[in-house]
N, C-alpha and C positions, 0 to 999 in steps of 0.2 A: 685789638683782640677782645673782644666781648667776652666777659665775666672771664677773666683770668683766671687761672686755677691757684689754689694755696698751694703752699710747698711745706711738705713736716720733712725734715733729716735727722734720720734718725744714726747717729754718730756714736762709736762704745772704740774704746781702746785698746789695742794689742789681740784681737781677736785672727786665730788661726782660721786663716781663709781654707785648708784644707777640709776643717770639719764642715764648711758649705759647698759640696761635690755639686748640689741641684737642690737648695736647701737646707736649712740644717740637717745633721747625721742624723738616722731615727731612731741612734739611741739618748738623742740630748733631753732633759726634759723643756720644750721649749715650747708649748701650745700656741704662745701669740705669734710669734715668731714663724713655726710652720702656718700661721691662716696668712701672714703675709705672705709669703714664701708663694700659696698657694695661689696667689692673684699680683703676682709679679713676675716682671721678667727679671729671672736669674741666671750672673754673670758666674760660672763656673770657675776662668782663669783668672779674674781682678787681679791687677796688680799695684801697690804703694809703687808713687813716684820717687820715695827715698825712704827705708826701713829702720825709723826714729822718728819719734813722735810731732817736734818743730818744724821740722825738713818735711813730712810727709805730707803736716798737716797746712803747711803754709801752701804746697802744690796743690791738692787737693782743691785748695778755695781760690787761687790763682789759673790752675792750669798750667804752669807754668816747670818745669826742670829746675830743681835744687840753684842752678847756676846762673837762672837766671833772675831767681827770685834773690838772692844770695843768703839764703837761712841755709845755710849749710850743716847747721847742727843743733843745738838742744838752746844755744846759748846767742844768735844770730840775728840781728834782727830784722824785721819784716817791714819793710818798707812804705808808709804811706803812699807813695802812688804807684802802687800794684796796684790792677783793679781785680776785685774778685768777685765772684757773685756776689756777695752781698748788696757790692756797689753796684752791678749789672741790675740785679734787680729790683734795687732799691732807684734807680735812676728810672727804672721804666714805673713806678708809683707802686714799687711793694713797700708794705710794713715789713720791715726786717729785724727779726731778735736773736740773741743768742742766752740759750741757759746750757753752762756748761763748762769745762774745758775747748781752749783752742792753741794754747802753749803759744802766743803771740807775745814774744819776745820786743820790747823798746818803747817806748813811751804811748803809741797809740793801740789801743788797746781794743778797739772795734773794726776795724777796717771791714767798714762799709753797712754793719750792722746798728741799726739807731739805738738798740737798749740792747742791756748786758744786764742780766738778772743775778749772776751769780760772781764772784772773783774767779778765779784760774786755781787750778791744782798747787802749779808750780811757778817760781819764779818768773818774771819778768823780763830781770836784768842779765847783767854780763856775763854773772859770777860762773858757770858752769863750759865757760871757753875752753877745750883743748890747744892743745899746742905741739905743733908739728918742730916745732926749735927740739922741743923735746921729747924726741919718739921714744915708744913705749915704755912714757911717765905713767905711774898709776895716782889717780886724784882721790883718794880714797871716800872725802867727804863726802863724794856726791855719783860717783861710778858707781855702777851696779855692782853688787856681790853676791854669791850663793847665800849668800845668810836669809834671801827670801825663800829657798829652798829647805833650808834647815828647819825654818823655823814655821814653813805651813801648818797650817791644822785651823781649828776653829776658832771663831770669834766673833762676837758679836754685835763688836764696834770697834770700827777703826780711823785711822785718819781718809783711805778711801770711800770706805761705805757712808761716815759722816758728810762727803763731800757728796756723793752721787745720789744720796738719801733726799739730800737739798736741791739738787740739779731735775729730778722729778718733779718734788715737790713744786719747784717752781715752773717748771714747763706746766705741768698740770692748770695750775692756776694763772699762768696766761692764756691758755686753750679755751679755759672759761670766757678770760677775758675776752679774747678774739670770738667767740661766739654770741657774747651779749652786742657784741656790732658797734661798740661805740666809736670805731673806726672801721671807715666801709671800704678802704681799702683792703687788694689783696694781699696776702702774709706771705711770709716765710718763717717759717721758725726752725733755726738748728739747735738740736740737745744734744747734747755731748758728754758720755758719760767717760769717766777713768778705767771701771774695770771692760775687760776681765784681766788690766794688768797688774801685775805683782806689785806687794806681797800677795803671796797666795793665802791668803785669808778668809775664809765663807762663813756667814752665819748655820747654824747648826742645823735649821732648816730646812736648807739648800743643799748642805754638806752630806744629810741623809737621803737626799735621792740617789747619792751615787756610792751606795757602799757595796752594793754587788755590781760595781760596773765593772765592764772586762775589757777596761779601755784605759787602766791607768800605769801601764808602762806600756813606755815609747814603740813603735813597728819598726823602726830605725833606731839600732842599738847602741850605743856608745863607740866612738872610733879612739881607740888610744890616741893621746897625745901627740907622742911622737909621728902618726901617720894623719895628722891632721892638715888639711891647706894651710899656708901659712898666714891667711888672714881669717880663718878658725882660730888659730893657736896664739893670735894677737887679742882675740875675742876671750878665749881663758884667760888670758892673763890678765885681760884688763877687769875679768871679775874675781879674780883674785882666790882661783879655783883652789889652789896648793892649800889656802888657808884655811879648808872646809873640805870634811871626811862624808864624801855625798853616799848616805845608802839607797838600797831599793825603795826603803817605807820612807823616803825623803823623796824619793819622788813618787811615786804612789799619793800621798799626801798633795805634794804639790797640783800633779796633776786633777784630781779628787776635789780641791779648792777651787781651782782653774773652770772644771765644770761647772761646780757648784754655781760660782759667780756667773756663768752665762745662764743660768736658771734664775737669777738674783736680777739680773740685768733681763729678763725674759719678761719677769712681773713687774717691773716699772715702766716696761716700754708697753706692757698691757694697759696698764695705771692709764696713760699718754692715750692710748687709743681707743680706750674707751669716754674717757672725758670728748675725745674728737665726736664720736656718736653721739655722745650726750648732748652737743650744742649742733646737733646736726652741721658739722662740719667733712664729716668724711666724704662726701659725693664729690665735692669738688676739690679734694686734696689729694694731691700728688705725694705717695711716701713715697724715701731714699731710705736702707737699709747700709751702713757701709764701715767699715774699721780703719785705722790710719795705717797700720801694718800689723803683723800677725808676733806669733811668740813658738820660738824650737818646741819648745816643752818635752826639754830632753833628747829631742832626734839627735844627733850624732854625737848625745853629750852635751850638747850648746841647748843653754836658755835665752830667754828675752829674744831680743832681733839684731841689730846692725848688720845683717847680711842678706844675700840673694837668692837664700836656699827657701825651699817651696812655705815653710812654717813663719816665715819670717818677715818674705816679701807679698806673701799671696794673703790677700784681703775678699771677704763676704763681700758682695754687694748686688741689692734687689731692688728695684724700681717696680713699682707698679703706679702706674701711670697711661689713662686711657688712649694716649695717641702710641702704646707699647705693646705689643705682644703679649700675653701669660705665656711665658715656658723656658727653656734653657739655653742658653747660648754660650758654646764650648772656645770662641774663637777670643783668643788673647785681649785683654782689654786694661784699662790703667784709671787711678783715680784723678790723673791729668784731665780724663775725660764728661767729669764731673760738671764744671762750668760750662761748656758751649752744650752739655745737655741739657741741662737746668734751663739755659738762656733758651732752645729752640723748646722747648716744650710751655716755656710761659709768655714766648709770639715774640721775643725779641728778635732785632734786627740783627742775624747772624755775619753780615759783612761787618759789623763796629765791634763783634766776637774773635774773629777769627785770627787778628793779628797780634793778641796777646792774649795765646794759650799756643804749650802745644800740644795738647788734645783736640778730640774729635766731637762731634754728636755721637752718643749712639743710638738716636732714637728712629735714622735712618741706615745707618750704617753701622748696627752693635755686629756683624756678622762678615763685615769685611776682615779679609787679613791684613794684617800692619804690623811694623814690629813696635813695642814696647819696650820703651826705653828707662830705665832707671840709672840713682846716683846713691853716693855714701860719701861722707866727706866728714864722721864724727868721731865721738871716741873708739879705739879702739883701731882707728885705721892711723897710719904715717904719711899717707898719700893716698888722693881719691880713687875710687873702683868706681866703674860703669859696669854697669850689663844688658844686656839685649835678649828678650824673650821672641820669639820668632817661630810660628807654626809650632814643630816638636820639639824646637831647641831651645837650652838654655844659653849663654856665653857671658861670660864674666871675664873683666880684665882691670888688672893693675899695674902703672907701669913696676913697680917693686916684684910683683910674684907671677908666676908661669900662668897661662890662659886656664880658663877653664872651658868643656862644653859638655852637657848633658843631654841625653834625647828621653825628654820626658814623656814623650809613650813607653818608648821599652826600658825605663828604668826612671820613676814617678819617684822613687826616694833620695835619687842624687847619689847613688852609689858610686857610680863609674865616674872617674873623669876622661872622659875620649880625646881632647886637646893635643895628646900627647900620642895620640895612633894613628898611625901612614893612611890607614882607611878612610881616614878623616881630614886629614892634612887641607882638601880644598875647601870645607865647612870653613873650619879654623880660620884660612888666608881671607877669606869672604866675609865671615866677620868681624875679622882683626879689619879689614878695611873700612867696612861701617863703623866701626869704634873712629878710626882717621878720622870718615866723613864728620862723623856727629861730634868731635870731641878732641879741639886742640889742650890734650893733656896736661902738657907742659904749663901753657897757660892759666888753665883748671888749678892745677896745682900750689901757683903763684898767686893768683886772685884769695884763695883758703888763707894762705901764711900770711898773705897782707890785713885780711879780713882777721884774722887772729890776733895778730900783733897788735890790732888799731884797738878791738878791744880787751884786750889785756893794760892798754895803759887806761883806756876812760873808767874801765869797772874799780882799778885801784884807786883813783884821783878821785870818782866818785864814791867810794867807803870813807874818805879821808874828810872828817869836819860833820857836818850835819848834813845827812841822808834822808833825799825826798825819792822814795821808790814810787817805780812805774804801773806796780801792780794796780789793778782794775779794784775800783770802792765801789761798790754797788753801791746807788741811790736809792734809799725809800724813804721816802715824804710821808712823814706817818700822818700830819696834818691833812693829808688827801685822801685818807683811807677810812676807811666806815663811817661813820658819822661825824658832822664837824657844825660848829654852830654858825659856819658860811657858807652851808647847805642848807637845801631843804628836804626834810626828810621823807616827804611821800616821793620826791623825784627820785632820791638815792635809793628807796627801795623797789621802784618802780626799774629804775635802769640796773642795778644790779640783778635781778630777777632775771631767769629763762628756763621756760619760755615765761613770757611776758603775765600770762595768766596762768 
């Protein structure tokens, strides 16, 4: 393929795919963001292949279903020979980088990416395993809690913003790099920020564009407790709701941060794109806009994700990319579909694609129907949940709790559960059977508690004596950098230069 195209992904976390209907909402303050918007094709329904950060984020670069990747949860690890884009296109002769988060759990800490600019947010290792031996344990150290709730409002620095501060920064200054050319190979570069997830914490900045917003309590109001599904009411518990007096101005706050930070995350991804024009890079780069899953933010009560409900499972995601469309496409679509799109838009050979993913293109096909399949298999669950997104339906099933189905036309907040109505009774049996097809349960179930148990012993055996962790060491060769007396210094200012003159 002559003159390959770059690839920028542009990757942010826990970001509510509902607030991108056809774009961001028009009330975000989000300038870069809408001029991408406006020269991409955007996915309206996106959906996370598993609504948790490791799980989502390992499909996402795979293609692949939680089950068969086997990162089932936050603490799982990701298998060196998965292939994932990076490998895809790093085999066809791209430079491939990551600055950022990718929650790549186990000792290899790249898969398929040549340079890691930055370490990871979060652990590496074992330590954050669930266990189904022991259903609805609460692990306090490391579970979520409302206390991100409680304690939103401003700040100016935190453990996120320090990290995503540095995840710019250094994409920026690779983008340089890649523009002074001193690899003429084409790129890929993923940036992956942390926010917009919790804590909800925004600098003051950011915090103040949204003090007259009329968007910081929830459309979807709180469901009592007790009338909650029962894999809702495992999700309270497991954030340890009893323990925290949630007010209105608690979440008002929360939410109010939560903007703020896509405003926050607005300007560094501007930062990014403008450096791309600077090195005249953006004519021939392909951006990906996209989230690993989304956060309630308050709708029925429930914060963060681990569930299928629209806040939680539904992910942004914009392509602009010249062999793509500009405009909107309403029809169901998943982040499984991520790699065999990447691969056919940068002239890979899509037969060495296609048998390890199960996503699609969508750069011929974003407009076909298909159903969209998703998993959950972390904390807060006892046993795995599937669900199936389908034309107007939602369906969710566990074998532990009664089905659920939603018809998201005429009721987009998830209000109703229809599972349970004679009117529907043949919906129901039709996709209780696609759940058969796609998903020996029982099995599902078994493959988890084994996966669990095996690390629950290495992660203890490994704290015991001297501890060599997994986590990613950024290299910098500072001896390689600005001036060195085994250089010479008209070259080094010549070649770091651009333009040249």
């Amino acid at each position: 393929m002559p003159n390959p195209p770059n690839i920028l992904i542009l990757m942010v976390d826990q970001l509510n795919g509902t607030l991108f209907p056809d774009g961001p909402v028009s009330w975000l303050h989000v300038p870069n963001l809408r001029k991408l918007a406006a020269r991409s094709t955007r996915f309206a329904n996106a959906y996370t292949a598993s609504p948790l950060c490791a799980p989502g984020r390992a499909s996402f670069m795979s293609g692949q279903l939680p089950r068969r990747t086997r990162v089932y949860d936050n603490a799982a690890e990701f298998a060196s020979d998965i292939p994932t884009y990076a490998h895809h296109l790093r085999r066809a002769g791209y430079a491939t980088c990551l600055s950022g988060k990718m929650h790549f759990v186990g000792p290899d800490q790249l898969h398929g990416f040549e340079a890691r600019l930055t370490t990871d947010v979060y652990p590496a290792d074992f330590g954050w395993t669930p266990d189904y031996r022991k259903p609805n344990e609460r692990i306090d150290w490391w579970y979520h809690n409302m206390g991100s709730v409680v304690s939103a409002g401003v700040g100016e620095i935190s453990n996120q913003l320090e990290y995503d501060d540095e995840v710019a920064y250094n994409a920026v200054r690779k983008i340089y790099d890649l523009g002074r050319r001193q690899d003429n190979r084409p790129w890929m570069l993923t940036t992956s920020f942390t926010h917009p997830h919790d804590p909800y914490v925004a600098r003051k900045k950011y915090w103040d564009m949204y003090e007259d917003c009329a968007h910081l309590l929830p459309e979807m109001p709180a469901i009592p407790y007790t009338d909650q599904d029962p894999h809702s009411k495992r999700i309270f518990d497991a954030n340890d709701w009893r323990s925290f007096n949630i007010t209105e101005q608690n979440i008002k706050d929360s939410r109010r941060a939560y903007f703020a930070n896509i405003s926050y995350l607005d300007e560094k991804i501007g930062e990014i794109l403008e450096a791309l024009e600077a090195v005249d890079q953006a004519d021939n780069t392909i951006i990906m806009f996209v989230s690993d899953h989304g956060d309630m933010l308050g709708d029925r009560g429930l914060w963060f994700k681990m569930n299928f409900f629209e806040g939680s499972a539904r992910v942004p995601l914009m392509i602009a990319a010249p062999q793509m469309p500009v405009g909107l496409i309403d029809t169901p679509v998943s982040t499984l579909d991520v790699l065999p799109t990447l691969a056919e838009l940068a002239g890979i050979n899509m037969e060495e694609i296609m048998p390890w993913t199960d996503g699609r293109s969508l750069v011929t096909a974003a407009d076909t129907p298909r159903p969209v399949f998703m998993e959950y298999a972390a904390e807060a669950s006892n046993a795995p949940l599937v669900a199936i997104r389908q034309g107007r339906w939602k369906y969710i099933h566990c074998e532990l709790d009664p089905p659920q189905l939603y018809d998201l036309e005429k009721d987009p907040f998830e209000r109703v559960n229809l599972a349970a109505d004679p009117a529907h009774a043949g919906t129901v049996a039709s996709f209780a059977q696609d759940v058969r097809a796609q998903w020996d349960m029982a099995a599902y179930d078994a493959e988890i508690r084994q996966s669990q148990a095996r690390r629950w012993v290495v992660y203890e055996a490994l704290r015991n004596g001297a501890y060599y962790p997994w986590d990613h060491q950024p290299l910098l060769k500072a001896s390689e950098r600005y001036m060195r007396n085994h250089m010479d210094l008209n070259e080094v200012e010549t070649r770091q230069r651009y333009p040249k003159d």
